[in-house]
C-alpha positions as CSV (number, residue, x, y, z in Angstrom):
1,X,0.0,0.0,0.0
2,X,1.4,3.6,-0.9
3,X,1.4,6.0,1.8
4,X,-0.4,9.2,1.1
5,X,2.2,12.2,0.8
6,X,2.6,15.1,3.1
7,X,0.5,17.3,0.5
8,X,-2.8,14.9,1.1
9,X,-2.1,14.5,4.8
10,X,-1.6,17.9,5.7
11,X,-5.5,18.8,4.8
12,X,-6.4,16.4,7.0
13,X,-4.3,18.0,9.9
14,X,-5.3,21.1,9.0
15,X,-9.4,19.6,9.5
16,X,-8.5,18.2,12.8
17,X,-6.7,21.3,13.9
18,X,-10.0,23.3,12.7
19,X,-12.5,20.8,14.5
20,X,-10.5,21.6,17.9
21,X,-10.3,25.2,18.1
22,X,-6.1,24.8,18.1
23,X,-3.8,26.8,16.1
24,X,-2.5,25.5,13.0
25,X,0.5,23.6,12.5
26,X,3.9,24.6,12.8
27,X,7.1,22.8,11.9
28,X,7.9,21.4,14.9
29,X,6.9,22.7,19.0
30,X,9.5,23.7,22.1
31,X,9.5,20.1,22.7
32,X,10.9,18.6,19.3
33,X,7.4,17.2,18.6
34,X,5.5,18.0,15.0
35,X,3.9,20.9,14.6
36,X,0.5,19.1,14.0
37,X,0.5,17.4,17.3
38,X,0.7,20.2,19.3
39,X,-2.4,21.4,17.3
40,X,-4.3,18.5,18.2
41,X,-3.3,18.4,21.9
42,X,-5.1,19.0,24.8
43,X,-3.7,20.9,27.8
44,X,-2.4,18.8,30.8
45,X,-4.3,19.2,33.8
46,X,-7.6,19.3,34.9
47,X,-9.1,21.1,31.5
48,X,-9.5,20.3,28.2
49,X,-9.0,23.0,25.9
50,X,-11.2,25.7,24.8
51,X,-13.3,23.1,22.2
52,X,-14.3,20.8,25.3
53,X,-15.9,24.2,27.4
54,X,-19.1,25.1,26.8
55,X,-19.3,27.7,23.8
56,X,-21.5,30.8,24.1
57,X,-24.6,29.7,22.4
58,X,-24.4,26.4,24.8
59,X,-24.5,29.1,28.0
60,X,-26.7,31.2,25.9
61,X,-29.0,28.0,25.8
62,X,-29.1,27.6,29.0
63,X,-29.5,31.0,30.4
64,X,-32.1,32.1,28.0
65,X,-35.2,33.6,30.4
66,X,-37.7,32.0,27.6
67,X,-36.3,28.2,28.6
68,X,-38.2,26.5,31.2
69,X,-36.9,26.4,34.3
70,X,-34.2,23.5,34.5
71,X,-34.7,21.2,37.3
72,X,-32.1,22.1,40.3
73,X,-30.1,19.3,40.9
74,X,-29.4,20.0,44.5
75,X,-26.9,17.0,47.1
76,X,-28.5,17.1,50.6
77,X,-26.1,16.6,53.6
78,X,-27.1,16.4,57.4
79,X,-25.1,15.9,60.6
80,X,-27.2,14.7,63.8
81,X,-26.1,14.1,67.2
82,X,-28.0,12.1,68.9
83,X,-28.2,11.1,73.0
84,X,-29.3,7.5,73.2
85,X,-29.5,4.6,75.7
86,X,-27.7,2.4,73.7
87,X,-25.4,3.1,70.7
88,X,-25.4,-0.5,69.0
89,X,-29.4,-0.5,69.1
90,X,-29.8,2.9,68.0
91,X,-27.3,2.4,65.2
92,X,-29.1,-0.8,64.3
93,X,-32.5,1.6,64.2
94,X,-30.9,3.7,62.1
95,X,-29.8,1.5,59.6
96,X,-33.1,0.1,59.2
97,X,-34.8,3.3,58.9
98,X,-32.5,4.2,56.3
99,X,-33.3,0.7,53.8
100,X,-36.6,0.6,54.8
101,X,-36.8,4.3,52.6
102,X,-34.5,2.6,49.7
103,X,-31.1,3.7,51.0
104,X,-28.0,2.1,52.6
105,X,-25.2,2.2,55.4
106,X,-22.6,3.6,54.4
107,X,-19.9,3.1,56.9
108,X,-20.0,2.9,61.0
109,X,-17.6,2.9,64.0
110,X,-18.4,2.8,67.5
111,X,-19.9,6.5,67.6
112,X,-20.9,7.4,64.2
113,X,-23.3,5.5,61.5
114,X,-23.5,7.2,58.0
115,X,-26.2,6.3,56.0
116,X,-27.7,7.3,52.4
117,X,-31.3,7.8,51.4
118,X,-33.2,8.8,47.8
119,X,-33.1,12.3,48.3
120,X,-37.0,12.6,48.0
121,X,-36.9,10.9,51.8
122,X,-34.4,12.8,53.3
123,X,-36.9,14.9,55.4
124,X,-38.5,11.8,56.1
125,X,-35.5,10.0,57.5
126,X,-34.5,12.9,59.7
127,X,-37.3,13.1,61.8
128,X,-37.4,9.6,62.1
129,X,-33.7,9.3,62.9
130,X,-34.2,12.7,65.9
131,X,-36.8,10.3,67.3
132,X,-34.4,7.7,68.4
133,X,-33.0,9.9,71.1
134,X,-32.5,13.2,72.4
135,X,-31.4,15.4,69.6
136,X,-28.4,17.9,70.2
137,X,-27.0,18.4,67.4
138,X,-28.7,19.0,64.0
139,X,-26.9,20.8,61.0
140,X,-28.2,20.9,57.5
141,X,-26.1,21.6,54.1
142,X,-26.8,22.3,50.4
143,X,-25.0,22.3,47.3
144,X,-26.2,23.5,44.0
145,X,-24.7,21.5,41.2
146,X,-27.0,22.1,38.5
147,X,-24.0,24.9,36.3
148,X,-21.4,22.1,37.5
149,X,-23.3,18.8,35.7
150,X,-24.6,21.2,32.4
151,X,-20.9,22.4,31.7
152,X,-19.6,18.5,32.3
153,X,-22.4,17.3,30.0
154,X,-21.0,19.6,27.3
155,X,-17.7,19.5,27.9
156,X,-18.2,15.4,27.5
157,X,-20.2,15.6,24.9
158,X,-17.0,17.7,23.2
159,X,-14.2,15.3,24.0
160,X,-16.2,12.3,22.8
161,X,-16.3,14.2,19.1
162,X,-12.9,14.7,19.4
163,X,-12.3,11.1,20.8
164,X,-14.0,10.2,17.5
165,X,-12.2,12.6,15.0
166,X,-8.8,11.3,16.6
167,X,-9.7,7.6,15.8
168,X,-11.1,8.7,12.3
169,X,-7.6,10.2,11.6
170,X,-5.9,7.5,13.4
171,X,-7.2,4.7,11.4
172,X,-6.2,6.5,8.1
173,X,-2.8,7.1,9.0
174,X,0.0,5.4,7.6
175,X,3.3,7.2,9.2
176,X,4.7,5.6,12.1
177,X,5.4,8.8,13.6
178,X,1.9,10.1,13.1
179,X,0.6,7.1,14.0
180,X,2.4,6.8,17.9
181,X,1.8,10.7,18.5
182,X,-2.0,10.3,17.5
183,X,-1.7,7.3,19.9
184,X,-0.3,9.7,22.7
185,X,-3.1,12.4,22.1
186,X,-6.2,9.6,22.3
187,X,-4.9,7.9,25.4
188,X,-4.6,11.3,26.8
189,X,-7.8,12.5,25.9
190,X,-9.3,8.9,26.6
191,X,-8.4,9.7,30.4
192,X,-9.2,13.1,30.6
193,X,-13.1,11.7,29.0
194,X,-13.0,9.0,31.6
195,X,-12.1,11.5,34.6
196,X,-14.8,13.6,33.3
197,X,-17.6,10.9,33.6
198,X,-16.5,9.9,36.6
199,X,-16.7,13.0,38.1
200,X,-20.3,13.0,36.3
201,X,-21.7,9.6,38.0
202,X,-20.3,10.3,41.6
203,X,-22.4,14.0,41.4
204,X,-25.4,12.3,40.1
205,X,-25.0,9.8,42.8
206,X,-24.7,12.4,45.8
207,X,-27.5,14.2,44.0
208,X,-29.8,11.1,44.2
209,X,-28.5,9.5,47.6
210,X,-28.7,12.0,50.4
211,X,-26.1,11.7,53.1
212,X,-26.8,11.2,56.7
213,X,-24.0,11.4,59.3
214,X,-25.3,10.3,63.1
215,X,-22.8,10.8,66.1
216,X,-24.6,8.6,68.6
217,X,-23.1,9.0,72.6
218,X,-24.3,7.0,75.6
219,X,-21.8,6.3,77.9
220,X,-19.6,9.0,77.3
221,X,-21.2,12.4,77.6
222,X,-17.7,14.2,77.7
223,X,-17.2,13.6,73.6
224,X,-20.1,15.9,72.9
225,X,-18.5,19.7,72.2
226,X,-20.0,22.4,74.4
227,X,-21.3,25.8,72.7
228,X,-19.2,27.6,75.6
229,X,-22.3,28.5,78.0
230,X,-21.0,28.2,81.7
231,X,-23.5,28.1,84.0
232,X,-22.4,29.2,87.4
233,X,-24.8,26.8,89.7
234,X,-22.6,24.0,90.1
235,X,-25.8,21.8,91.4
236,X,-27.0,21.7,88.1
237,X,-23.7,20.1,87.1
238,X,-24.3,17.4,90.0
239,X,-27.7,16.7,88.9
240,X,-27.3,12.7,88.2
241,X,-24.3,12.3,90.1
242,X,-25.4,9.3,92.0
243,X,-26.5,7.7,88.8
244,X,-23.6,8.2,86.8
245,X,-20.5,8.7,89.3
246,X,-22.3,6.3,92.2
247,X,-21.8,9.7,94.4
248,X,-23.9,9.5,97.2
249,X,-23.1,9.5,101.2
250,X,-20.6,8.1,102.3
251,X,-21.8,6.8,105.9
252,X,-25.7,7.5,107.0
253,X,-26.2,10.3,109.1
254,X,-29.1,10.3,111.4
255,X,-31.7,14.0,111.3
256,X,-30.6,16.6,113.9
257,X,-32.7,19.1,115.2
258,X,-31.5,21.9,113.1
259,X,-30.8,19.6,109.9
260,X,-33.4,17.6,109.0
261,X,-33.5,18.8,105.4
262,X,-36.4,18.8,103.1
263,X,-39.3,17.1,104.2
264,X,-41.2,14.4,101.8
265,X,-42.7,11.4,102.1
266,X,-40.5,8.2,101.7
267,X,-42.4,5.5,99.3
268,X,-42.9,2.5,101.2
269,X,-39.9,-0.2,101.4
270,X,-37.6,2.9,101.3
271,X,-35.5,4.4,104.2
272,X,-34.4,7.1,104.7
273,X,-30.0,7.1,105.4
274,X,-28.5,10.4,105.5
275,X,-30.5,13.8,106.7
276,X,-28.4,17.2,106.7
277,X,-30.1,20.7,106.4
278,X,-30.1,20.7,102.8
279,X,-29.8,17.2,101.5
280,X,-31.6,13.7,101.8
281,X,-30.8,10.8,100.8
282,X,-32.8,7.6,100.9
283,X,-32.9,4.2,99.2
284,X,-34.4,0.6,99.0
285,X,-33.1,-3.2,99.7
286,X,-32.9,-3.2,95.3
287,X,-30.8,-0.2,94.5
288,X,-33.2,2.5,93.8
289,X,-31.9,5.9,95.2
290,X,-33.5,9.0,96.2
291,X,-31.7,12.4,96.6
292,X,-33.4,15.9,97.5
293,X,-31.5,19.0,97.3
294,X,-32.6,22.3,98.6
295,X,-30.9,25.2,96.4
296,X,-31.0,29.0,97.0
297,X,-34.0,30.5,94.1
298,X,-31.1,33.5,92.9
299,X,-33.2,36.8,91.6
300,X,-36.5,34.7,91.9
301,X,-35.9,32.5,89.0
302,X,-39.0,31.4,87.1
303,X,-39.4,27.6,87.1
304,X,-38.8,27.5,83.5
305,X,-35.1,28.9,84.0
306,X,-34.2,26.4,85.8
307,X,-36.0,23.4,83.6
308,X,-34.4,24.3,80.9
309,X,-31.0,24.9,82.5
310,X,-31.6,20.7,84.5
311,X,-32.6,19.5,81.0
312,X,-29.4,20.2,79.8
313,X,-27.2,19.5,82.5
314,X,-28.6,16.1,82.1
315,X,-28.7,15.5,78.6
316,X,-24.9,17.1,77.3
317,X,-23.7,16.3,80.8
318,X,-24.7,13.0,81.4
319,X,-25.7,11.4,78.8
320,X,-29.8,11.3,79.9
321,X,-32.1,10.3,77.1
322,X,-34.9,12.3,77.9
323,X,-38.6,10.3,77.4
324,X,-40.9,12.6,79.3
325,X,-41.4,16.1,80.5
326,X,-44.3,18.0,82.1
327,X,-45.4,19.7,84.5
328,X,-47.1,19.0,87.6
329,X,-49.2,20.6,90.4
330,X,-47.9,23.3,92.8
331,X,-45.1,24.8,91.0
332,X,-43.6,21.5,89.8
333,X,-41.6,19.8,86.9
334,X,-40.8,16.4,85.5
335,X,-37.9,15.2,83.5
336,X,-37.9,11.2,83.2
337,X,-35.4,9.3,81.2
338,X,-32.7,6.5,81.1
339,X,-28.9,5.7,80.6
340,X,-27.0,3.2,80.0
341,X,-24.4,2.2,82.5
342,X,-21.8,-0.5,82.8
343,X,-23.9,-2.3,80.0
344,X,-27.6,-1.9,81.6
345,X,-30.1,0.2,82.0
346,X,-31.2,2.7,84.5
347,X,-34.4,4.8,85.4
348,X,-34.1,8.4,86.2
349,X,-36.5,10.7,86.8
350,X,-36.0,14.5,88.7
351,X,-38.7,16.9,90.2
352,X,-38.0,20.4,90.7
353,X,-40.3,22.4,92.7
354,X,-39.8,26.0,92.8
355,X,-40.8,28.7,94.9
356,X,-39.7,32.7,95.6
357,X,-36.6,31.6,98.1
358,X,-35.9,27.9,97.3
359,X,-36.1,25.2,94.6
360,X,-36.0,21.7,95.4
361,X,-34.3,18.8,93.4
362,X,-35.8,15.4,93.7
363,X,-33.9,13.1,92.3
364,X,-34.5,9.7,91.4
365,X,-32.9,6.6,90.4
366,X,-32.4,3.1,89.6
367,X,-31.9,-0.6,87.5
368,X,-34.5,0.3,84.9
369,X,-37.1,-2.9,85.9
370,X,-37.0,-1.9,89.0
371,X,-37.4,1.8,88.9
372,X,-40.4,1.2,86.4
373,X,-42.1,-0.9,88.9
374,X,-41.7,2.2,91.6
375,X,-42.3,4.8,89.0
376,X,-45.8,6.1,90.5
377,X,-44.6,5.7,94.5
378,X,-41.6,7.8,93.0
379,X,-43.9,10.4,91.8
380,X,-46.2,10.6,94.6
381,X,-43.3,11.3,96.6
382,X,-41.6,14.3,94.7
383,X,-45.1,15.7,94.9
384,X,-45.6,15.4,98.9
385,X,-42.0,17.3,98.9
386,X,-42.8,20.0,101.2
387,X,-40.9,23.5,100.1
């Protein structure tokens, strides 16, 4: 077979050189190579060159005010942090809630679960995720990628017509040294093509798969960042230090006539073991505690303040998984929940009682069977607690 000369190649060149927006060929480039190949080339790095953006009447396309509005394609990120009873069943919850919408885990560890969901569902899984504990952390992020997936789609669509004009001119050459350096150019933009749809499938993927990151603490409260609010009543801080710490008295100490403390009526089966003038402690033959506190009411404090303030002393500081709150009679409030510690499960539950002067803690606390069968002799007595 006769090769073609020079004079009917170089149209050819000079076609390819057209098609891809490069200046024409020289004799030979900087580097020693032909002329024409630099033509063809493609700049190293992350771009193609100017043929493989999207030209103005592509933007012009797609800016136009008379187009219909183009579907935003939008990847949905959330962060939750969740107090729990128990990480591995909570993680196990989470997972299922996750597949039972159509989505997947992700990856785990001991404190963190990451899970994906269709992006229709996300809404759907997040409240149904903050119902599995007490939710303390919850932060929401959005990414527009609608610009970012048009100018791939065109900038694809551009290298695969080059891809194509490269092989056409490949397959008609017949000079070695044309042939190896149209060899060099294709496998170049081959994997420039190939980055580009990759980058294409894994935006499309976060676009349709929402991403769900749960930080799940039990038994470690300390691993939760605090927003930097001190509050300077350290009994707050000690709220649930017999259930957490075991801090209680160290040797019973009978009433005195000047320091009997508050006064309350003990449920039945429960006796009463240390009595000062501002603390009582009490417990039964199982392991169920009781603790009352009086505490000095500073500026009159509304019984709201100091809810709110108790709430979270138990739930960022010790790990309580709050299950109810209300109010009660006579200036009262109830916070009941549970924790996991040294692998099982305990009852909690705190009264506050307020008045001008004073507020009372009541504190309660226990293995969680048996707590729950003392849960209403528990209440009656945080509200016979006399102020």
């Amino acid at each position: 077979m006769t090769h073609p000369s020079p004079s009917l190649l170089l149209p050819l060149l000079l076609a390819l050189c057209v098609a891809c927006g490069t200046p024409g060929p020289g004799a030979f480039d900087a580097a020693g190579e032909p002329g024409w190949a630099a033509a063809v080339a493609f700049p190293q790095g992350d771009g193609f060159q100017k043929s493989a953006e999207p030209t103005a009447e592509q933007r012009a396309a797609r800016d136009d005010p008379s187009e219909p509005d183009v579907a935003r394609q939008v990847i949905h990120r959330a962060v939750l942090g969740l107090v729990v009873v128990s990480r591995s069943e909570a993680e196990g919850a989470v997972v299922a809630i996750a597949r039972e919408l159509g989505g997947h885990l992700q990856q785990s560890d001991a404190r963190t679960v990451v899970v994906r969901v269709p992006a229709a569902r996300f809404e759907e899984a997040l409240e149904r995720i903050g119902r599995l504990g007490e939710l303390v952390r919850r932060e929401l992020s959005a990414a527009d990628v609608t610009e970012e997936l048009f100018d791939l789609d065109i900038r694809i669509d551009n290298a695969r017509q080059a891809r194509e004009r490269l092989l056409a001119h490949l397959a008609a050459s017949q000079e070695l040294e044309h042939t190896l350096a149209l060899e060099r150019e294709l496998t170049r933009v081959t994997e420039e093509l190939e980055r580009m749809e990759g980058r294409r499938r894994f935006l499309a993927a976060q676009v349709a798969l929402s991403t769900i990151t749960v930080h799940l603490d039990s038994n470690d409260p300390s691993v939760r960042p605090r927003d930097g609010l001190v509050v300077p009543f350290p009994w707050l801080e000690q709220l649930g230090d017999g259930l957490v710490a075991g801090n209680v008295a160290a040797r019973p100490r009978a009433p005195r006539i000047l320091g009997r403390g508050p006064a309350f009526d003990v449920p039945t089966a429960f006796l009463r073991y240390y009595q000062s003038e501002h603390l009582v402690e009490a417990m039964d033959a199982d392991g169920v505690r009781i603790k009352v506190q009086r505490h000095e009411n500073f500026d009159k404090g509304a019984l709201a303040f100091w809810q709110k303030l108790a709430r979270r002393a138990l739930v960022e500081g010790r790990g309580v998984a709050i299950a109810e709150e209300r109010d009660l009679p006579g200036g009262r409030t109830l916070l009941r929940g549970t924790r996991e510690v040294a692998g099982a499960r305990y009852g909690y539950m705190l009264v506050l009682v307020r008045t001008e002067r004073r507020i009372l803690s009541f504190e309660a606390y226990g293995p969680e069977p048996q707590f729950d069968a003392l849960r209403k002799d528990l209440e009656a007595s945080a509200q016979s607690l006399r102020p």
